[in-house]
PyMOL Python script that loads the backbone (N, CA, C, O; Angstrom):
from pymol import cmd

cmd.read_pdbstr("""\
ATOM      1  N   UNK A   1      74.226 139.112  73.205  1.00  0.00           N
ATOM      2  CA  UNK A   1      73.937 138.481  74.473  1.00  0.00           C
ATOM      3  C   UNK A   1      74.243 136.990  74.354  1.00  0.00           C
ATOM      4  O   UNK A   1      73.960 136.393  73.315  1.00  0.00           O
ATOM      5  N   UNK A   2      74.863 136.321  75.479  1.00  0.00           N
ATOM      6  CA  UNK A   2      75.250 134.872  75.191  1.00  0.00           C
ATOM      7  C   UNK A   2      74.488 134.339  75.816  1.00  0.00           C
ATOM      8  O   UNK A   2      73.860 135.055  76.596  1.00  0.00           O
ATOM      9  N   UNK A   3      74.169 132.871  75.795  1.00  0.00           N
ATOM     10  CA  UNK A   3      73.355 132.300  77.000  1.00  0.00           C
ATOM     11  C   UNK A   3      74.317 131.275  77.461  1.00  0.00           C
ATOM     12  O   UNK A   3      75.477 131.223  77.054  1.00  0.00           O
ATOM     13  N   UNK A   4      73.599 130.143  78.658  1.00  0.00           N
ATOM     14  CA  UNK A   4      74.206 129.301  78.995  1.00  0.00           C
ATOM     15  C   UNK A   4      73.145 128.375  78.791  1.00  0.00           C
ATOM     16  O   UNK A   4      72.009 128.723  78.469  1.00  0.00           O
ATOM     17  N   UNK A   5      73.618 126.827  79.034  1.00  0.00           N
ATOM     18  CA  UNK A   5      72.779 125.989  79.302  1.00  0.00           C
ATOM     19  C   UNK A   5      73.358 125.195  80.178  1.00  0.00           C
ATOM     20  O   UNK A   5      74.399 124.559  80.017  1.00  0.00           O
ATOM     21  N   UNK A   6      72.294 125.257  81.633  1.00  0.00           N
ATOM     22  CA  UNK A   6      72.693 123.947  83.048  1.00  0.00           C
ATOM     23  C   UNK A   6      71.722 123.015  82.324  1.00  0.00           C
ATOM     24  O   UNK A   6      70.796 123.225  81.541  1.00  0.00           O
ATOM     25  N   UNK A   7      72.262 121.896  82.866  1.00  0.00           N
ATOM     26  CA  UNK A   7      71.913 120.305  83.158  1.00  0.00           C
ATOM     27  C   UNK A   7      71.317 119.824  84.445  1.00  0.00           C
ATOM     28  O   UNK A   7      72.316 119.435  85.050  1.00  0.00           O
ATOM     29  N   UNK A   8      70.443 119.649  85.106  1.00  0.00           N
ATOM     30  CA  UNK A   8      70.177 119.202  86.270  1.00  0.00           C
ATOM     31  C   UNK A   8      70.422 117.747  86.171  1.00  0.00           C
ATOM     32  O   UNK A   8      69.955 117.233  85.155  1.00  0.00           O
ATOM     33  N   UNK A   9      71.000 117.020  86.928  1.00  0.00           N
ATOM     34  CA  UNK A   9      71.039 115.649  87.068  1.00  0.00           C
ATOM     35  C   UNK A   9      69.592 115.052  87.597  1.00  0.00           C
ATOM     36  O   UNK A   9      69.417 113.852  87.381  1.00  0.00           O
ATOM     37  N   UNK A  10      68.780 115.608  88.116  1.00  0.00           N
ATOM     38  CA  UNK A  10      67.472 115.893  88.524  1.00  0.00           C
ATOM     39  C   UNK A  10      66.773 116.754  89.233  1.00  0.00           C
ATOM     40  O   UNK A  10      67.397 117.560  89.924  1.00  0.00           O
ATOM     41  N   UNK A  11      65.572 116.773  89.221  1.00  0.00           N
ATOM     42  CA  UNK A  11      64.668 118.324  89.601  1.00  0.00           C
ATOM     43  C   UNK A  11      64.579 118.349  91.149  1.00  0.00           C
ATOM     44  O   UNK A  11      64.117 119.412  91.563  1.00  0.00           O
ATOM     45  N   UNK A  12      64.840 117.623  91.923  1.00  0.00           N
ATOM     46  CA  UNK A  12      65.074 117.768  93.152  1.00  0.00           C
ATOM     47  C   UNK A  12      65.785 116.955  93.721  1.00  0.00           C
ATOM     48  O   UNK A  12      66.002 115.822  93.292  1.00  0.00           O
ATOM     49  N   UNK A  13      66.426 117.619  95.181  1.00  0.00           N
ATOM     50  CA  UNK A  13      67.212 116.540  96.176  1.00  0.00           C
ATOM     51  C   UNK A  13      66.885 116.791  97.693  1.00  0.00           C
ATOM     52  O   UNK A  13      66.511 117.857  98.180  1.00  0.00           O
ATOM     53  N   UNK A  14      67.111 115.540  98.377  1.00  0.00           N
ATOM     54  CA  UNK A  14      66.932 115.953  99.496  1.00  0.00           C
ATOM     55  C   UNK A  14      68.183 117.179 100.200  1.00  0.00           C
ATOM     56  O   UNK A  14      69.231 117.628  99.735  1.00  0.00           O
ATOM     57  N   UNK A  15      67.432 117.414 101.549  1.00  0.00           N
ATOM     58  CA  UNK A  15      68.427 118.204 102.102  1.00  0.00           C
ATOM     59  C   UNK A  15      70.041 118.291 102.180  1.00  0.00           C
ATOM     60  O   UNK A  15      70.794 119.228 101.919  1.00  0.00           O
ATOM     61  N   UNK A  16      70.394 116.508 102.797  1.00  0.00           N
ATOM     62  CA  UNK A  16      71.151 115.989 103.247  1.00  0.00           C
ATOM     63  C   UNK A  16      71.886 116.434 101.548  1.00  0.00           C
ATOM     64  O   UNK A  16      72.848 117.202 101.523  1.00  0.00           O
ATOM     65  N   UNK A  17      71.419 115.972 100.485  1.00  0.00           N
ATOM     66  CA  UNK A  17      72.525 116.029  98.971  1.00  0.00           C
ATOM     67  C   UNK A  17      72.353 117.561  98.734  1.00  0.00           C
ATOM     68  O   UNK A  17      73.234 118.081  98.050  1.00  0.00           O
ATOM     69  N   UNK A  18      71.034 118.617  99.341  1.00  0.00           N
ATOM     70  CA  UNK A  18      71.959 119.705  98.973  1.00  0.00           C
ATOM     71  C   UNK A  18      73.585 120.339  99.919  1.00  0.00           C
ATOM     72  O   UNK A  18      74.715 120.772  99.695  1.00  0.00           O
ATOM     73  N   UNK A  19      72.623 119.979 101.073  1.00  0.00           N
ATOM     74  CA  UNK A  19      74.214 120.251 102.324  1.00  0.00           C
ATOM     75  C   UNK A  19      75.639 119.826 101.687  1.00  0.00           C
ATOM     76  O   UNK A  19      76.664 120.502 101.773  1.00  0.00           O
ATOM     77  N   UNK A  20      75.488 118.351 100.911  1.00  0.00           N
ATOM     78  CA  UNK A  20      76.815 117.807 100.565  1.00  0.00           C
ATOM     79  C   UNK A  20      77.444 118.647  99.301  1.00  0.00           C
ATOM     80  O   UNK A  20      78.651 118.636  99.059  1.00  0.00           O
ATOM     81  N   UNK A  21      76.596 119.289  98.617  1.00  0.00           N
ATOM     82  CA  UNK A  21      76.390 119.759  97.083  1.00  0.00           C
ATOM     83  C   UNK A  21      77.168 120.997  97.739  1.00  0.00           C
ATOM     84  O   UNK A  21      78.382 121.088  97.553  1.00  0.00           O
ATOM     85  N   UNK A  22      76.504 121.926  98.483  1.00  0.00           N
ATOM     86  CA  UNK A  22      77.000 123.142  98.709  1.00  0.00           C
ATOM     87  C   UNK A  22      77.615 123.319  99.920  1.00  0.00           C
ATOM     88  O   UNK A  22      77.515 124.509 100.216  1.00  0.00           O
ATOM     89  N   UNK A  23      78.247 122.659 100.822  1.00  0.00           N
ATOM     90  CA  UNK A  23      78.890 122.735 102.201  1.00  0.00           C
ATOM     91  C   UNK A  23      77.996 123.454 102.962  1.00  0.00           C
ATOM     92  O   UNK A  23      78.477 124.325 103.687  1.00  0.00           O
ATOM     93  N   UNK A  24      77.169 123.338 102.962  1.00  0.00           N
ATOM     94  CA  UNK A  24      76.174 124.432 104.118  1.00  0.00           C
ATOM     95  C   UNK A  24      76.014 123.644 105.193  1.00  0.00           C
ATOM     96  O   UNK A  24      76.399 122.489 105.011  1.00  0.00           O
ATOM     97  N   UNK A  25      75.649 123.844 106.069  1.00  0.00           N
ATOM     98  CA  UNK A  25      75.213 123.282 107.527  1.00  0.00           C
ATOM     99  C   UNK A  25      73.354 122.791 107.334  1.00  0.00           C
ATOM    100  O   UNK A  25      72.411 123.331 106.755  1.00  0.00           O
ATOM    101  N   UNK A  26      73.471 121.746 108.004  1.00  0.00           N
ATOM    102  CA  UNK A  26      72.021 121.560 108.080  1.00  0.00           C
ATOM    103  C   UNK A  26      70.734 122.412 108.788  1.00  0.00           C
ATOM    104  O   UNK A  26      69.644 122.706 108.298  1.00  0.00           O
ATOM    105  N   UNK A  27      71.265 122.676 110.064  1.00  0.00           N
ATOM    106  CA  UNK A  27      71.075 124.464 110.577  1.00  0.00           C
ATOM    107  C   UNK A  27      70.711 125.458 109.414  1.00  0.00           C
ATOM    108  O   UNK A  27      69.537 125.816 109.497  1.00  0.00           O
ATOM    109  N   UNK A  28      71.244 125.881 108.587  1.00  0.00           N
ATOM    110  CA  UNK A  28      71.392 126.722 107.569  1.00  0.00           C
ATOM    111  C   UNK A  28      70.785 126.330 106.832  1.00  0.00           C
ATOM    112  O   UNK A  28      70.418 127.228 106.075  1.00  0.00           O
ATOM    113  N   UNK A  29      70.356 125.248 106.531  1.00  0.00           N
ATOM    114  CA  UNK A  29      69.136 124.862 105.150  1.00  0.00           C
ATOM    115  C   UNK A  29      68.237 125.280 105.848  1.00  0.00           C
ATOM    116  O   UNK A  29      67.616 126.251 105.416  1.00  0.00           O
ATOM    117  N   UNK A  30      67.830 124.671 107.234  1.00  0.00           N
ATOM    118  CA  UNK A  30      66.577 124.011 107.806  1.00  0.00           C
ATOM    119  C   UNK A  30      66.168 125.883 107.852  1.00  0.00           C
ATOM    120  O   UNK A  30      64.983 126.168 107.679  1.00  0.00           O
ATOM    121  N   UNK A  31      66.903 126.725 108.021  1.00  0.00           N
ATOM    122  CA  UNK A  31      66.578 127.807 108.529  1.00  0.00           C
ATOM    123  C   UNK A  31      65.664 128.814 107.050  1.00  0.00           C
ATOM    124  O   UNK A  31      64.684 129.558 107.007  1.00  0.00           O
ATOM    125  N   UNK A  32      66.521 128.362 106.175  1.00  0.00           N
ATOM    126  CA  UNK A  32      66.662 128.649 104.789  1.00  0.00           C
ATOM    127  C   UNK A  32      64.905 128.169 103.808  1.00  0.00           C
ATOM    128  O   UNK A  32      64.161 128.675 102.968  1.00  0.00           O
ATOM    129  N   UNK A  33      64.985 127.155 104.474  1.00  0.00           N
ATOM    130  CA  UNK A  33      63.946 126.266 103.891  1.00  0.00           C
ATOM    131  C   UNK A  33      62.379 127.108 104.767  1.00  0.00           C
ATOM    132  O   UNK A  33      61.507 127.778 104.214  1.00  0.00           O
ATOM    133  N   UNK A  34      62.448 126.892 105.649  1.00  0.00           N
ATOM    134  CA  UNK A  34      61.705 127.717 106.624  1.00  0.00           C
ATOM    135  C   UNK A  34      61.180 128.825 106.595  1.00  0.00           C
ATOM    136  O   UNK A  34      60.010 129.054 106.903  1.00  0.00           O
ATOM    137  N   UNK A  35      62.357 129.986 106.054  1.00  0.00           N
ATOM    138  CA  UNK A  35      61.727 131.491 105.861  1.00  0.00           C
ATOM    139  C   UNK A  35      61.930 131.510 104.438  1.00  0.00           C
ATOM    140  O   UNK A  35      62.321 132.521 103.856  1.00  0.00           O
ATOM    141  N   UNK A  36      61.615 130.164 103.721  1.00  0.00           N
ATOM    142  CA  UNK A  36      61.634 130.602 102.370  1.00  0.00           C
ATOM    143  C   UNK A  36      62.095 131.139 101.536  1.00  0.00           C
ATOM    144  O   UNK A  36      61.411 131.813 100.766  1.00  0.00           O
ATOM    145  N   UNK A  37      63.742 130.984 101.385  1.00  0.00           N
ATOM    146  CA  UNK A  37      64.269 131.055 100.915  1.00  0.00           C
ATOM    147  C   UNK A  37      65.012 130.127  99.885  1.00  0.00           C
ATOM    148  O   UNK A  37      65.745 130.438  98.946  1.00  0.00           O
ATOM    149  N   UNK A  38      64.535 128.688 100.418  1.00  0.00           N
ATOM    150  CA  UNK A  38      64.839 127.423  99.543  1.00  0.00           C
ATOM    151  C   UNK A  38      63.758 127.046  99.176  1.00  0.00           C
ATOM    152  O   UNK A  38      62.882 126.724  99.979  1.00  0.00           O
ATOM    153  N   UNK A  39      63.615 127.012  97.980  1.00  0.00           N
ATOM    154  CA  UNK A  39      62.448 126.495  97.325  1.00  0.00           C
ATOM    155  C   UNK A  39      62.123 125.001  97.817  1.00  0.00           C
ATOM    156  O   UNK A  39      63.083 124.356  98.237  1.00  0.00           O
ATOM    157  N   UNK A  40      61.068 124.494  97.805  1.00  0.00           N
ATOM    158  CA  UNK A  40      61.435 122.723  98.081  1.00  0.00           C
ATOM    159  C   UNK A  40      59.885 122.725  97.186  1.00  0.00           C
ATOM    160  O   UNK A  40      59.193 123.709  96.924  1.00  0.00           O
ATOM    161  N   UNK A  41      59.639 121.347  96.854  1.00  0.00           N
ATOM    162  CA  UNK A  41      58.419 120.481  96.975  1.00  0.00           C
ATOM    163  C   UNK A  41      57.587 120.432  97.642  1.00  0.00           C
ATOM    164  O   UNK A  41      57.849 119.944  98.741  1.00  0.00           O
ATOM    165  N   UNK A  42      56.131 120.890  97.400  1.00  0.00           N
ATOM    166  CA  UNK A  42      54.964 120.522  98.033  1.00  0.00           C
ATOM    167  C   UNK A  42      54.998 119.251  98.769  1.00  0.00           C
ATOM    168  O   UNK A  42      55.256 118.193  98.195  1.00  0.00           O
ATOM    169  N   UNK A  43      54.744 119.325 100.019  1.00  0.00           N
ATOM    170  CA  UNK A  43      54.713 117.742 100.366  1.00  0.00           C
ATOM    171  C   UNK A  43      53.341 117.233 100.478  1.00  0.00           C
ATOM    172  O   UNK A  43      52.369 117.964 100.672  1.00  0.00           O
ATOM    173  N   UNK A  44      53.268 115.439 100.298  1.00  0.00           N
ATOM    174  CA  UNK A  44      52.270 114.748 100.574  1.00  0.00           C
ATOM    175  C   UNK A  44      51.435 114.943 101.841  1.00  0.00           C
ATOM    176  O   UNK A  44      50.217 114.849 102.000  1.00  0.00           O
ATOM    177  N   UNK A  45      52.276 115.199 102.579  1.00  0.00           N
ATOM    178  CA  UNK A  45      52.236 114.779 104.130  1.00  0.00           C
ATOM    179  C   UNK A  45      53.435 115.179 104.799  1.00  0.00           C
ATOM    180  O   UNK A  45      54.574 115.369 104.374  1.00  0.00           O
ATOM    181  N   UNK A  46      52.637 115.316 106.593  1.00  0.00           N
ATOM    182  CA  UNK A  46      53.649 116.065 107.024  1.00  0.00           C
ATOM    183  C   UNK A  46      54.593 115.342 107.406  1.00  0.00           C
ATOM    184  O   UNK A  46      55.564 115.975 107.821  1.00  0.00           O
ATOM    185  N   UNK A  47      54.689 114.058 107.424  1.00  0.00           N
ATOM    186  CA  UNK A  47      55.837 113.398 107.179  1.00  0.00           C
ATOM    187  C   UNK A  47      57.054 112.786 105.995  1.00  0.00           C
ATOM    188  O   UNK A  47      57.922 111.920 106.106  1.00  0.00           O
ATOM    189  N   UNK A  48      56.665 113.646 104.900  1.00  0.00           N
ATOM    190  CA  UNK A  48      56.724 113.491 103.943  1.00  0.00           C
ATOM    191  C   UNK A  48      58.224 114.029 104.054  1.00  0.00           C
ATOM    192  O   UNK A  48      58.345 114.851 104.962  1.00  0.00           O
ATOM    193  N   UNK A  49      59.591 113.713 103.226  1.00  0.00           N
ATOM    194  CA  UNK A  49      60.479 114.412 103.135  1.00  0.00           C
ATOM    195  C   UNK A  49      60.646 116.033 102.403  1.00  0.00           C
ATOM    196  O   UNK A  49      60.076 116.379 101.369  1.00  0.00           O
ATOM    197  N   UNK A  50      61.416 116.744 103.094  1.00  0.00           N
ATOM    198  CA  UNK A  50      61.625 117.672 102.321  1.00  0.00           C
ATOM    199  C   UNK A  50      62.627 117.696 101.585  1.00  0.00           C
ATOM    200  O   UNK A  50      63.744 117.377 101.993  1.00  0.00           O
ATOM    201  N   UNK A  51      62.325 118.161 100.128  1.00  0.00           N
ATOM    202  CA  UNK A  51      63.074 118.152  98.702  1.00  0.00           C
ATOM    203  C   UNK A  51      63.097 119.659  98.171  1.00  0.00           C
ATOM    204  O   UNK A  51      62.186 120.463  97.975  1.00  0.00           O
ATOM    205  N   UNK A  52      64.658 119.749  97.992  1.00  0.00           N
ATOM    206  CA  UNK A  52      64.993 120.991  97.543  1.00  0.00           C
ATOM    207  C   UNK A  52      64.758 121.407  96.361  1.00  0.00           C
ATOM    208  O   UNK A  52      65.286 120.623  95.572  1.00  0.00           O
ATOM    209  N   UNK A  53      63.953 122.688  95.550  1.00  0.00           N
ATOM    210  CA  UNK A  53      63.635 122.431  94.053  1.00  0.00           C
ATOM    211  C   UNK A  53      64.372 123.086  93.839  1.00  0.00           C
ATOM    212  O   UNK A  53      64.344 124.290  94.094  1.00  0.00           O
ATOM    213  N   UNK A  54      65.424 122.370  93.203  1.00  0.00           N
ATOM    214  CA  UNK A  54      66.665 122.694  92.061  1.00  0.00           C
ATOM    215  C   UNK A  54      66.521 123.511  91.289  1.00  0.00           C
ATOM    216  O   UNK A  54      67.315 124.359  90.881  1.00  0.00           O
ATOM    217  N   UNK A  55      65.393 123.295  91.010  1.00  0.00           N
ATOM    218  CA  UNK A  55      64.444 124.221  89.021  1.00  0.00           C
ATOM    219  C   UNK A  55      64.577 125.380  89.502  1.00  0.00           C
ATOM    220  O   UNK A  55      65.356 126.292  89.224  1.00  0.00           O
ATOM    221  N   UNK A  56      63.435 125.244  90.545  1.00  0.00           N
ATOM    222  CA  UNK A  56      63.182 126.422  91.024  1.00  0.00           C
ATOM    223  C   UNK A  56      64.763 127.921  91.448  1.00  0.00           C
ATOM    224  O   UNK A  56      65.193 129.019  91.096  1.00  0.00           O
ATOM    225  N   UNK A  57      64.917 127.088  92.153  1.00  0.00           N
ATOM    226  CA  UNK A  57      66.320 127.549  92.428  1.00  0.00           C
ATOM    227  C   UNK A  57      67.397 128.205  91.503  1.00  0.00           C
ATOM    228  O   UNK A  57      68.067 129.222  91.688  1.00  0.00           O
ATOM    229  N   UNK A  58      67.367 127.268  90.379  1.00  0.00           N
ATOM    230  CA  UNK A  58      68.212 127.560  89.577  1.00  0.00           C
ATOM    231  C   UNK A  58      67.756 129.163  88.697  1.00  0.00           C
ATOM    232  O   UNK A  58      68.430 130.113  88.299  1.00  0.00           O
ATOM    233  N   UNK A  59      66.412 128.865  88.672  1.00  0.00           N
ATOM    234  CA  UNK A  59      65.626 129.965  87.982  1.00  0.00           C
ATOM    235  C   UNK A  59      65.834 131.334  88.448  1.00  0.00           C
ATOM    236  O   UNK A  59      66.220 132.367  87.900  1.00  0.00           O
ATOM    237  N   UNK A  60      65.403 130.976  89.804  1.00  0.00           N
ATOM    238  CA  UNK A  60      65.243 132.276  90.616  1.00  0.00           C
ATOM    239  C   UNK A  60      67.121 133.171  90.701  1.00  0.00           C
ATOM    240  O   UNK A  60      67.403 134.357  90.873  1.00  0.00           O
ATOM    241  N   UNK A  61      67.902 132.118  90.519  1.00  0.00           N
ATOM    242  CA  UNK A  61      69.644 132.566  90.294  1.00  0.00           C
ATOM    243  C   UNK A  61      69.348 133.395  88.623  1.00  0.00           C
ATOM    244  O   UNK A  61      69.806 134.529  88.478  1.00  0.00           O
ATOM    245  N   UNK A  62      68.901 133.012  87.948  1.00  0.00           N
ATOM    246  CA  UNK A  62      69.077 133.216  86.706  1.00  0.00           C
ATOM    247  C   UNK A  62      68.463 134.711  86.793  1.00  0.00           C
ATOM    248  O   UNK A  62      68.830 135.858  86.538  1.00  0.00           O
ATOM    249  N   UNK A  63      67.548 134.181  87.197  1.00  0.00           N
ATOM    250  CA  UNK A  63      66.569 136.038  87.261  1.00  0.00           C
ATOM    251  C   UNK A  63      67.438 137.410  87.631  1.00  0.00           C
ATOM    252  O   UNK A  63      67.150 138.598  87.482  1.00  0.00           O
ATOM    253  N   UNK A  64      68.761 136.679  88.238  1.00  0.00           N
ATOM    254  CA  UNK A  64      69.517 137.787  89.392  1.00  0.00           C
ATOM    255  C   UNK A  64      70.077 138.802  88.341  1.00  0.00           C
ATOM    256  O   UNK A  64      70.210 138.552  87.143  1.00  0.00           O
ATOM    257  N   UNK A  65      70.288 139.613  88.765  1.00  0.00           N
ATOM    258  CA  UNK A  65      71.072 140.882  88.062  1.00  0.00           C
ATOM    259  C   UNK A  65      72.044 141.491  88.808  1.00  0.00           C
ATOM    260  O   UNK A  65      71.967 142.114  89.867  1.00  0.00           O
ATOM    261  N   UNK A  66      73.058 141.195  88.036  1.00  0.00           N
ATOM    262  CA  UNK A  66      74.629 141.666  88.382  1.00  0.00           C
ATOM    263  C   UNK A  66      75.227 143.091  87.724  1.00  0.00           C
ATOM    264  O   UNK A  66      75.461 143.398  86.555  1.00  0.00           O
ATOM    265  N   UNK A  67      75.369 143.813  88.963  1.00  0.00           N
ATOM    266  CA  UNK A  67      76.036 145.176  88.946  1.00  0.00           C
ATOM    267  C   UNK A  67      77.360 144.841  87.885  1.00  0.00           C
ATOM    268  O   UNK A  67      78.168 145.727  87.607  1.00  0.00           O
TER     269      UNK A  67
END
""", "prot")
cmd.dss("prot")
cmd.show_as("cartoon", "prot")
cmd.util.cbc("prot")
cmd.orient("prot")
């Protein structure tokens, strides 16, 4: 069995740098983020930004199992 090792440049980003990261539409995060499907950060407050968790993310890819 081989492994890999990612690098995060850091453990989270806002929306706007994942949209740029992955060409998605902001529509498509916001929707994503919503029914929980994008992990983000607990926020402070409800004005608080939302931050995409990378970690998380990355993890939950790793978990996947390919036919």
């Amino acid at each position: 069995m081989s492994s890999i090792t990612i690098q995060l440049p850091v453990p989270y980003c806002t929306k706007k740098k994942y949209a740029d990261a992955t060409g998605q539409s902001m529509g498509a995060i916001n929707q994503a983020v919503t029914s929980g499907k994008l992990p983000i950060m607990p926020k402070d407050s409800e004005k608080g930004a939302v931050l995409i968790n990378l970690v998380a993310l990355f993890k939950k890819a790793d978990a996947q199992r390919f036919a």
